[in-house]
MIVO-53638 format. One record per residue: x, y, z of N, C-alpha, C in turn. Coordinates in steps of 0.05 Angstrom, whole numbers. Example, Ala and Ser with C-alpha at 12.3 -4.5 7.8 and 13.67 -1.06 7.14 Angstrom:
      n.u      n.v      n.w     ca.u     ca.v     ca.w      c.u      c.v      c.w
      264     -114      156      246      -90      156      264      -66      156
      257      -45      142      273      -21      143      258        1      157
This chain:
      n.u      n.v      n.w     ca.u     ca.v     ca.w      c.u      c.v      c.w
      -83     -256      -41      -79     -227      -42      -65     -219      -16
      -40     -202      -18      -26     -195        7      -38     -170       14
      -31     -150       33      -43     -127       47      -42     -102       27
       -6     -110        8       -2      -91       -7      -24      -91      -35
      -27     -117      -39      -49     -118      -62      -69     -107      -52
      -86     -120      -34     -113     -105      -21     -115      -76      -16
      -91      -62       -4     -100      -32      -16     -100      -27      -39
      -83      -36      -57      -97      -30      -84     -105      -34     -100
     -125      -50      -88     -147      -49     -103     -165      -39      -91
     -170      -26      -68     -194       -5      -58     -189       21      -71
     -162       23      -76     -168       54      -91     -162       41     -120
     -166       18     -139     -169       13     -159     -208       18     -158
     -212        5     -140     -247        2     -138     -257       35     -144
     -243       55     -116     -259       74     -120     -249       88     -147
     -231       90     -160     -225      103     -185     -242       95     -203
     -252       67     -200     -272       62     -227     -301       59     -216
     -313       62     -197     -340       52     -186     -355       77     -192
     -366       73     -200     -395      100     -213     -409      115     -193
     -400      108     -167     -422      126     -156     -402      143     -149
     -382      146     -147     -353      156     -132     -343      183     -155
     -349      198     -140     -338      225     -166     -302      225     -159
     -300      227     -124     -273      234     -121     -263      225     -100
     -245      223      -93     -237      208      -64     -209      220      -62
     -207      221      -29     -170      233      -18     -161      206       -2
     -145      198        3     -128      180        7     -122      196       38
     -130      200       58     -120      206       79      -95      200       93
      -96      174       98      -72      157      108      -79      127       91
      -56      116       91      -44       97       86      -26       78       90
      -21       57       89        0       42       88        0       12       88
       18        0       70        8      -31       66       36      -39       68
       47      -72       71       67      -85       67       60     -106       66
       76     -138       57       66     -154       65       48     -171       91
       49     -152      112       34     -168      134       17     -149      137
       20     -122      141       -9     -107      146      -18      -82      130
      -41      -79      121      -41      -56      115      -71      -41      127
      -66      -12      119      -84        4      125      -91       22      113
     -116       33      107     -130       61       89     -148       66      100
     -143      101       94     -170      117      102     -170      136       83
     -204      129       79     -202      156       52     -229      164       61
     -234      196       47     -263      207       44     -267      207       18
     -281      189        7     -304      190      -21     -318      209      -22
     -326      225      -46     -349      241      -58     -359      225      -73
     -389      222      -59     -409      202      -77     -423      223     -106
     -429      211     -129     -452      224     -134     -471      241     -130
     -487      231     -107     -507      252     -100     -499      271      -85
     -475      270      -85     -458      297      -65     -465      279      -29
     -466      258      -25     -460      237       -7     -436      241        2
     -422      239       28     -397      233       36     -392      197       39
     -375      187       29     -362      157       44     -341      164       62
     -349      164       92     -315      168      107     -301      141      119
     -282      128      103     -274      103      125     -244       93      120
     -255       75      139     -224       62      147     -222       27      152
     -197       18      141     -204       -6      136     -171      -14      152
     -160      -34      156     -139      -52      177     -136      -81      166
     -117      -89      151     -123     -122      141      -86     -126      158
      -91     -148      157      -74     -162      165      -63     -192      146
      -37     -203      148      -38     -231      137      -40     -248      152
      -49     -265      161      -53     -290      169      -47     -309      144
      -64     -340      150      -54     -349      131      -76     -344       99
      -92     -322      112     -110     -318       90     -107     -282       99
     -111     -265       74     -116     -241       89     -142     -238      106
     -139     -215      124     -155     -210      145     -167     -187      152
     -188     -181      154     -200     -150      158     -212     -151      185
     -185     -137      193     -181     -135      225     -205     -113      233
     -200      -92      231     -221      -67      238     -229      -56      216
     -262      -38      209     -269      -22      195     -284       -4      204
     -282       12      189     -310       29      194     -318       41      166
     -337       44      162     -353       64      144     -371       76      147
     -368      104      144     -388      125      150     -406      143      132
     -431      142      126     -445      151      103     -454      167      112
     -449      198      102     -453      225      108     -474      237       90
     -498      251       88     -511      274       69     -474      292       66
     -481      315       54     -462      332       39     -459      350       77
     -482      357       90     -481      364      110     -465      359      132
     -456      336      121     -446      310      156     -462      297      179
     -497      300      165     -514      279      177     -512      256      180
     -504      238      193     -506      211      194     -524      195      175
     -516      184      153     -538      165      149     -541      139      161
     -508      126      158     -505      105      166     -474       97      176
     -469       83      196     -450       78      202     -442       47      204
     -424       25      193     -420        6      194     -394        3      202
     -387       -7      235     -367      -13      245     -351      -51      252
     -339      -41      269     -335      -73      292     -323      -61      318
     -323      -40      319     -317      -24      340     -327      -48      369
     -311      -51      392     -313      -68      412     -334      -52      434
     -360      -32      422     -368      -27      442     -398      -34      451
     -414      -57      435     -439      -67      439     -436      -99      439
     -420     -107      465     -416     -142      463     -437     -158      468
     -466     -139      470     -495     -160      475     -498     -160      447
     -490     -141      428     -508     -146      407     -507     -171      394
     -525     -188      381     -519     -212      359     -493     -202      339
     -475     -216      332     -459     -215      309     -435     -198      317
     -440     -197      353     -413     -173      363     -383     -186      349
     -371     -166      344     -377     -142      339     -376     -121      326
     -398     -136      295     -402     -127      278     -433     -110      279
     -433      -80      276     -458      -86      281     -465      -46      264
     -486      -40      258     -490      -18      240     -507        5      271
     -503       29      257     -516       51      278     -530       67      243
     -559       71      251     -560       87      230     -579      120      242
     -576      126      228     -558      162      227     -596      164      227
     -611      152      219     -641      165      225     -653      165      253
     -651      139      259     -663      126      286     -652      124      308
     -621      129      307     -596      120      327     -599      101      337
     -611       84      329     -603       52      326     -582       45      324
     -578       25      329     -553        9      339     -561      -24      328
     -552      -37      307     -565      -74      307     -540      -78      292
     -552     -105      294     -536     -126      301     -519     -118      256
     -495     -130      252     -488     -133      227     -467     -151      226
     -450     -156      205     -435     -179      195     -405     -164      185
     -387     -180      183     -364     -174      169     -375     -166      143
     -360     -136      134     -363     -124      108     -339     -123      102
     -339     -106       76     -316      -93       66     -319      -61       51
     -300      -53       44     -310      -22       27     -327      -38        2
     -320      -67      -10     -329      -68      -39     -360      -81      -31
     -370      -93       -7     -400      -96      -10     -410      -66       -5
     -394      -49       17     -408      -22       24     -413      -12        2
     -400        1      -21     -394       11      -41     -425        0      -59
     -436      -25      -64     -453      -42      -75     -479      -32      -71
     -482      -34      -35     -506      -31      -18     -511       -9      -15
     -493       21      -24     -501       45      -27     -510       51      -50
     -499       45      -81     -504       32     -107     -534       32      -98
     -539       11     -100     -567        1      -96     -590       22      -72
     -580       33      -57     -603       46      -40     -604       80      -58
     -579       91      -64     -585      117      -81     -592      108     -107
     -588       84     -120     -608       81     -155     -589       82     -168
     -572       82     -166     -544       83     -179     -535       54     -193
């Protein structure tokens, strides 16, 4: 899959994924070596998804930077899953989640929008 395929199929994903009522395409842009998206999702439960994703080609594609941000309808933090370069003690730097109850900060792993998308699925019942 090149950069141009991989964006679309994130907005193939969110057009058909059930928890997703609506989504805007903020920015964009893909070619064969890099691409990029940012969109805000409307979940179901009236949830925000706000994120942003960066792939690159190598000799495999590459998911250079992300972020995903899980909002109440309010803009409460629920959860935030980055790689942002700013916790290099944590385990798994520097992948690592902040969540929006505790302001915690731990340790996490390379994601993508299609596990995020899964792991919200599963915590709203969806």
């Amino acid at each position: 899959m090149n950069p141009i395929e991989y964006v679309e199929s994130v907005k193939e994903r969110l057009s058909t994924d059930s928890i997703v009522i609506s989504f805007d395409v903020i920015r964009e842009f893909a070619n064969l070596d890099e691409g990029f998206i940012r969109v805000r999702a409307n979940l179901t439960n009236n949830d925000i998804l706000d994120f942003s994703e960066f792939v690159k080609q190598a000799n495999d594609l590459e998911l250079v930077s992300y972020r995903y941000q899980w909002l109440e309808k309010n803009k409460k933090h629920i959860r935030r899953w980055d790689n942002a370069l700013h916790y290099p003690k944590l385990k798994n730097f520097p992948h690592h989640i902040h969540d929006g109850e505790t302001n915690e900060v731990t340790p996490g792993a390379l994601t993508n929008i299609f596990a995020i998308l899964d792991e919200i699925a599963k915590i709203i019942g969806e």
